[in-house]
N, CA, C and O atoms as a GROMACS GRO file, in nm:
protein
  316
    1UNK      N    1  10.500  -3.837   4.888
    1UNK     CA    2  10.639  -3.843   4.850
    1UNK      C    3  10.651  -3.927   4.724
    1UNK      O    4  10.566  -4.016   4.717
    2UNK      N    5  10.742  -3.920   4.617
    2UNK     CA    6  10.761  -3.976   4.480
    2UNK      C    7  10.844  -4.075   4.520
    2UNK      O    8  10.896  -4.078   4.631
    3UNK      N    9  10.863  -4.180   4.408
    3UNK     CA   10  10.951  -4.299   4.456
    3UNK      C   11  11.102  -4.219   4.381
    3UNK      O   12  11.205  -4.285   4.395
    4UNK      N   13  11.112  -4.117   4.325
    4UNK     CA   14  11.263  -4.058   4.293
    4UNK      C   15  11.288  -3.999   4.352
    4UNK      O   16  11.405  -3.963   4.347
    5UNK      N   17  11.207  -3.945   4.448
    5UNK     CA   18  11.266  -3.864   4.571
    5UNK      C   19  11.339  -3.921   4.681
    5UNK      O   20  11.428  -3.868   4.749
    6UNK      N   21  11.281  -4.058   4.693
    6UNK     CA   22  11.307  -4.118   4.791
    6UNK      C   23  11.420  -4.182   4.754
    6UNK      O   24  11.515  -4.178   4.833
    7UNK      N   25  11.438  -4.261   4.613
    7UNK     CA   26  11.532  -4.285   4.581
    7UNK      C   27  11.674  -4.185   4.597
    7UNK      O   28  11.781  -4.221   4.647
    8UNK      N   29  11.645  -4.062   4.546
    8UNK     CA   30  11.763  -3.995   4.534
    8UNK      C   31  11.819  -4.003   4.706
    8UNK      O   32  11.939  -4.025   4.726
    9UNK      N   33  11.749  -3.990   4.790
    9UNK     CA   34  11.768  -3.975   4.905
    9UNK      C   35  11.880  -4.093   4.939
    9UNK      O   36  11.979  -4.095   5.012
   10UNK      N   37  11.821  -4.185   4.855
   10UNK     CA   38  11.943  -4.347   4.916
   10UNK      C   39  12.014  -4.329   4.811
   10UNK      O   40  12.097  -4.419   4.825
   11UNK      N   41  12.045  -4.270   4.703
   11UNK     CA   42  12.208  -4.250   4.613
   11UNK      C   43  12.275  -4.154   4.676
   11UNK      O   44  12.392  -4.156   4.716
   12UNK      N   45  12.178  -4.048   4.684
   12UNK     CA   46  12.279  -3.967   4.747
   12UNK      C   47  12.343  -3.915   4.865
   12UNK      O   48  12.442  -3.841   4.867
   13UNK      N   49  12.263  -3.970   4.988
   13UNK     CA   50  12.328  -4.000   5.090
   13UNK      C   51  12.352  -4.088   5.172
   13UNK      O   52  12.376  -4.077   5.292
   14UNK      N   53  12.343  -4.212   5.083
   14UNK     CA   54  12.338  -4.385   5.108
   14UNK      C   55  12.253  -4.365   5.207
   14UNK      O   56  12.323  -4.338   5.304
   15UNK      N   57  12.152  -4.364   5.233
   15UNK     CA   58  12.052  -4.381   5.356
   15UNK      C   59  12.007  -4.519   5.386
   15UNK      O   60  11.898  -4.539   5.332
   16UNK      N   61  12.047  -4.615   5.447
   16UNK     CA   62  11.946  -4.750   5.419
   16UNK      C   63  11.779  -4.720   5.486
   16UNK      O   64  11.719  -4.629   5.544
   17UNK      N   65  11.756  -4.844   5.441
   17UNK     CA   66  11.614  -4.817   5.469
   17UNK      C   67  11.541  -4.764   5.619
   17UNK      O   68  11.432  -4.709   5.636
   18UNK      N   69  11.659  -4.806   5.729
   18UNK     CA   70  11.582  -4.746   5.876
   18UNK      C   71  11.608  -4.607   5.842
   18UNK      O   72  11.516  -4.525   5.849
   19UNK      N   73  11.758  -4.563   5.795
   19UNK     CA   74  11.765  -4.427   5.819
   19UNK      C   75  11.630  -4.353   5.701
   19UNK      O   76  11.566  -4.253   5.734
   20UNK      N   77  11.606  -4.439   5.546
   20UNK     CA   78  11.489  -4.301   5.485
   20UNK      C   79  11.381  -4.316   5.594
   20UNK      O   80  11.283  -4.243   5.579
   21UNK      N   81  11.382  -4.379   5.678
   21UNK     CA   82  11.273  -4.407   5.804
   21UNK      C   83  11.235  -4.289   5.912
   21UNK      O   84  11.134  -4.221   5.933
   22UNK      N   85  11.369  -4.299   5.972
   22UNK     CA   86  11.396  -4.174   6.003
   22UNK      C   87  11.408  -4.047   5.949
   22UNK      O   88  11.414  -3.940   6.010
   23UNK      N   89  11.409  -4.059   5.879
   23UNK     CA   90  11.426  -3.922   5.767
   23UNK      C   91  11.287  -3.874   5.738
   23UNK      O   92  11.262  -3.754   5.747
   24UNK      N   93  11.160  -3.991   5.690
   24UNK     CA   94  11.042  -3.966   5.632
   24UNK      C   95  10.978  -4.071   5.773
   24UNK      O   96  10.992  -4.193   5.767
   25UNK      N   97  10.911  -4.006   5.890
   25UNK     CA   98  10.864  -4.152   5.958
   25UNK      C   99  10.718  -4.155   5.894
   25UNK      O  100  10.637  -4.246   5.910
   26UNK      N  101  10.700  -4.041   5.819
   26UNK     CA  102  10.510  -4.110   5.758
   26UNK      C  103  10.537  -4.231   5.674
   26UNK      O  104  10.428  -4.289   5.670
   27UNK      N  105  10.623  -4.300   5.606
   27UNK     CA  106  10.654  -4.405   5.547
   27UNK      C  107  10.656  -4.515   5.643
   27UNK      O  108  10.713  -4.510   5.752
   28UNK      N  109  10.577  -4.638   5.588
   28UNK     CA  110  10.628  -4.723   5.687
   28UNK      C  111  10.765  -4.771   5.634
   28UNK      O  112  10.831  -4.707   5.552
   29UNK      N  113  10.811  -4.911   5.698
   29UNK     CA  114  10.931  -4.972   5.669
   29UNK      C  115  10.893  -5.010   5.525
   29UNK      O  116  10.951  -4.982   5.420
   30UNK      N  117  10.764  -5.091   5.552
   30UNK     CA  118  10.704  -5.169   5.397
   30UNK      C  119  10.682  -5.144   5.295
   30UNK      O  120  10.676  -5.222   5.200
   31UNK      N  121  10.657  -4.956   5.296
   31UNK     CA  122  10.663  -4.854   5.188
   31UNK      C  123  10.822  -4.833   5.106
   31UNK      O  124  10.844  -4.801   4.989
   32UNK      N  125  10.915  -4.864   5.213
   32UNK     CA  126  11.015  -4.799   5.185
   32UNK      C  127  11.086  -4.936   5.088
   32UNK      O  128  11.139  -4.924   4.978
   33UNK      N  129  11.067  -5.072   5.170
   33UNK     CA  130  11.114  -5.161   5.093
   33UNK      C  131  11.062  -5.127   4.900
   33UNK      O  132  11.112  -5.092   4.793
   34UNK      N  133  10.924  -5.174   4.965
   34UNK     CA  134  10.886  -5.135   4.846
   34UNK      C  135  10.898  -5.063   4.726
   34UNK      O  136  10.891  -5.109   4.613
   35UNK      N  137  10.917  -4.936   4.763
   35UNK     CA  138  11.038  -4.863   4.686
   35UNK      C  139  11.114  -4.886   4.628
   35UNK      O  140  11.116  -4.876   4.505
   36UNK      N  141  11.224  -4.935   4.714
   36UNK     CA  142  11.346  -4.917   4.702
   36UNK      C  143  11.384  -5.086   4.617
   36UNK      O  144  11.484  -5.103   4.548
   37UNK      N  145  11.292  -5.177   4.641
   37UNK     CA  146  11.243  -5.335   4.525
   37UNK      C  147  11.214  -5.255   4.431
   37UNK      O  148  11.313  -5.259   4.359
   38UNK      N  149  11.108  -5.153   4.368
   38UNK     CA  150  11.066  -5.110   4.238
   38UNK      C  151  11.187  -5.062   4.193
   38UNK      O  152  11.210  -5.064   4.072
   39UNK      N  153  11.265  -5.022   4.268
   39UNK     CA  154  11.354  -4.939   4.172
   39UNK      C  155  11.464  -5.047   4.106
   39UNK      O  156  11.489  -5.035   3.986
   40UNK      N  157  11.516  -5.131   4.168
   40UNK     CA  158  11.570  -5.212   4.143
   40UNK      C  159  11.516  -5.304   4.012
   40UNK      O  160  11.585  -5.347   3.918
   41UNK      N  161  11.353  -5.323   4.039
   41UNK     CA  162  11.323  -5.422   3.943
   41UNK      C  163  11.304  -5.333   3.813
   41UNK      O  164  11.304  -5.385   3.702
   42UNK      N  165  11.282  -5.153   3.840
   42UNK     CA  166  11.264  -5.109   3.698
   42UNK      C  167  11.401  -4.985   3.699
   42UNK      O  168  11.373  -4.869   3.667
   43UNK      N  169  11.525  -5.016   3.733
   43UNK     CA  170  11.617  -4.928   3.767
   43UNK      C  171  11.660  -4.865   3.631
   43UNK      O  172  11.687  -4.745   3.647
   44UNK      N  173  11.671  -4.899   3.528
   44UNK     CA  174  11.723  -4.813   3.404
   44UNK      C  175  11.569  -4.728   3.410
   44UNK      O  176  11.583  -4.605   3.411
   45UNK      N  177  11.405  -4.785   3.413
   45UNK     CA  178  11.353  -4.665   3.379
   45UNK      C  179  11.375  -4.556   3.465
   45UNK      O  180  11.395  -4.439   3.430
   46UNK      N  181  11.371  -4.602   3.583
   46UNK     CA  182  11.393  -4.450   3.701
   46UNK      C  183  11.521  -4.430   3.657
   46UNK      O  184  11.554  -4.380   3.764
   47UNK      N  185  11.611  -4.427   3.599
   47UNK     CA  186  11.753  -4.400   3.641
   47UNK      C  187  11.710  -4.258   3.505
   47UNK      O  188  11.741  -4.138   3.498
   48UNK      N  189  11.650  -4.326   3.442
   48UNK     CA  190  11.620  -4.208   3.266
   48UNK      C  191  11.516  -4.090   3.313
   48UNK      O  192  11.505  -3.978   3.261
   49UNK      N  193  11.417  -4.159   3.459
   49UNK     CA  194  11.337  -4.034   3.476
   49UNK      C  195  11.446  -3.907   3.586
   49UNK      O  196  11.459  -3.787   3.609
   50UNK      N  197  11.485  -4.001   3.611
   50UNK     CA  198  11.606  -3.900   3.701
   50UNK      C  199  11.683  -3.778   3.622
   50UNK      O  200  11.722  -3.666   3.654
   51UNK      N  201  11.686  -3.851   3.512
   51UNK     CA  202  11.805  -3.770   3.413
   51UNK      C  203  11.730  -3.711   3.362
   51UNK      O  204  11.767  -3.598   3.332
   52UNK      N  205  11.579  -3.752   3.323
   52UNK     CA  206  11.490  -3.683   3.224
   52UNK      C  207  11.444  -3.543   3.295
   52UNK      O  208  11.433  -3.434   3.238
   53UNK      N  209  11.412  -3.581   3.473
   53UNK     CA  210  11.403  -3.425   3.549
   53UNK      C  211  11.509  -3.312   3.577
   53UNK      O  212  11.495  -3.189   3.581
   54UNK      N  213  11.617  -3.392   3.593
   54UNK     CA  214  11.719  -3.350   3.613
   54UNK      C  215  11.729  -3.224   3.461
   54UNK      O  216  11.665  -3.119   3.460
   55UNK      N  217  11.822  -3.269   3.346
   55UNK     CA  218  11.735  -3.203   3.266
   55UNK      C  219  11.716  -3.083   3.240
   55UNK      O  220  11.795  -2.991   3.217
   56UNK      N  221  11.520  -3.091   3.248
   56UNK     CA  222  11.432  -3.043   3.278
   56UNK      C  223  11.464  -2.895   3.339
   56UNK      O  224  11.432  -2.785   3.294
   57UNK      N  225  11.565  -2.942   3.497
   57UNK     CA  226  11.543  -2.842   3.608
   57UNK      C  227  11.700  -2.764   3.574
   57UNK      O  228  11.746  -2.666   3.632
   58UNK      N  229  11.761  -2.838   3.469
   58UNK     CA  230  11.917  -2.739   3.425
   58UNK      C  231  11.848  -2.661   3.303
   58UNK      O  232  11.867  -2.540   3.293
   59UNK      N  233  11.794  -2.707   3.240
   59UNK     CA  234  11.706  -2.627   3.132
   59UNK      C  235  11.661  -2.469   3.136
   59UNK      O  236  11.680  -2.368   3.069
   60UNK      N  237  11.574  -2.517   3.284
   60UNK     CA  238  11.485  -2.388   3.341
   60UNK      C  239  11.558  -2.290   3.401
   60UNK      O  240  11.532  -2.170   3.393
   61UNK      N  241  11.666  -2.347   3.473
   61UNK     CA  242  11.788  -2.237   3.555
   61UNK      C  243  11.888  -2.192   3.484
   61UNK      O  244  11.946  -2.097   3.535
   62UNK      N  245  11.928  -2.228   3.379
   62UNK     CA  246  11.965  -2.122   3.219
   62UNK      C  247  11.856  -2.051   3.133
   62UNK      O  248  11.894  -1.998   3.028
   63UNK      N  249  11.738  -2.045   3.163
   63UNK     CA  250  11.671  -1.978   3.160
   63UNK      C  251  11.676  -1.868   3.204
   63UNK      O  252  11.679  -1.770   3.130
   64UNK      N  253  11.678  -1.858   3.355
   64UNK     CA  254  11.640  -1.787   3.478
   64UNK      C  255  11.790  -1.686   3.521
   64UNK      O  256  11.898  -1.708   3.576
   65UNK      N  257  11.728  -1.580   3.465
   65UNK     CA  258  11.858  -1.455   3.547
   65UNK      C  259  11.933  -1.507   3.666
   65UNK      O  260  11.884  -1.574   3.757
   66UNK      N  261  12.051  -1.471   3.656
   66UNK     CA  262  12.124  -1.460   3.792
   66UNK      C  263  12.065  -1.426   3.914
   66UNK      O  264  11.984  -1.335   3.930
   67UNK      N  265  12.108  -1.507   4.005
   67UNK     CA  266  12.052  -1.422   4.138
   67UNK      C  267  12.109  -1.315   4.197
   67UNK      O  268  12.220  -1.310   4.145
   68UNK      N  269  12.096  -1.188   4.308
   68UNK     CA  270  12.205  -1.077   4.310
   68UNK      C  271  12.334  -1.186   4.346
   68UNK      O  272  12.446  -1.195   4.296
   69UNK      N  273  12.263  -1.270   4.462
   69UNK     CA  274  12.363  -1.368   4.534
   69UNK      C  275  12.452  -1.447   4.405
   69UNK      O  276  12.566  -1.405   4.387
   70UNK      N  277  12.426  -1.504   4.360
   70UNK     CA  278  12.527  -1.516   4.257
   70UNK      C  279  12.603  -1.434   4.171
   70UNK      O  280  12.706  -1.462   4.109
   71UNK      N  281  12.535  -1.325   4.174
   71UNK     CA  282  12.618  -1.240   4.122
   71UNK      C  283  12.752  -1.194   4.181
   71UNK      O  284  12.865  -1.180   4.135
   72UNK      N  285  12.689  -1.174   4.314
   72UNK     CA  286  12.793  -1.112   4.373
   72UNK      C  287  12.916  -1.264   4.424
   72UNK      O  288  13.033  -1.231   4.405
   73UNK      N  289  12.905  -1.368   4.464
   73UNK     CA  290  12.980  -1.475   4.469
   73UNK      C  291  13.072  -1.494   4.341
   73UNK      O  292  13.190  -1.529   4.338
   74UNK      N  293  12.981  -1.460   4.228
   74UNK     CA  294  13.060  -1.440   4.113
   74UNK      C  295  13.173  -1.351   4.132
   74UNK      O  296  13.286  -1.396   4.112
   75UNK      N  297  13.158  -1.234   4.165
   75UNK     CA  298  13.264  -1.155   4.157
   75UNK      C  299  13.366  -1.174   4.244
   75UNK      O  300  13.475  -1.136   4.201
   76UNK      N  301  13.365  -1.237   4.393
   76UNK     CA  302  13.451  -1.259   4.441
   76UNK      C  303  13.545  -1.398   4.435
   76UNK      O  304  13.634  -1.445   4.505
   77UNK      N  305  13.484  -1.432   4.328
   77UNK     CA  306  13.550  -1.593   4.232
   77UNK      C  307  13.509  -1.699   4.317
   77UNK      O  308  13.581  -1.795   4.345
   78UNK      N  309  13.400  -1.682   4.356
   78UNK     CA  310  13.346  -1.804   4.480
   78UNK      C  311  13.275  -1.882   4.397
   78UNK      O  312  13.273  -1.995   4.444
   79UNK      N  313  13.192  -1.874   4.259
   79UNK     CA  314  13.135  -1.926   4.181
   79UNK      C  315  13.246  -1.967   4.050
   79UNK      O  316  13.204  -2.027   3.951
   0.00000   0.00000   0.00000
């Protein structure tokens, strides 16, 4: 598991550390602190790799044709 994965996991669904526990139990607790201290002590760089993948993965999906499924959500103004 990446430490931005795990991170995103606690922005975006405030998870504290028992719950990414529960969520991931191959982590110990000590992994997770750990983590979740790095990010803090280097939080603007992860915050830029976040944005830098992020990005990345809007880049590639304007690339990438419609799906039928979007297509058709499209037409019924669901998109």
């Amino acid at each position: 598991m990446k430490l931005v994965e795990l991170i995103l996991d606690n922005i975006a669904y405030g998870w504290s550390p028992e719950e990414l526990h529960f969520q991931h139990p191959y982590l110990s607790m000590g992994q997770i602190h750990s983590a979740l201290a790095y990010y803090w002590d280097h939080k603007q760089a992860v915050d830029q790799d976040i944005e830098r993948r992020l990005a990345l993965v809007n880049s590639i999906e304007r690339k990438l044709p419609p799906s039928r499924l979007d297509e058709r959500l499209r037409k019924k103004g669901l998109l």
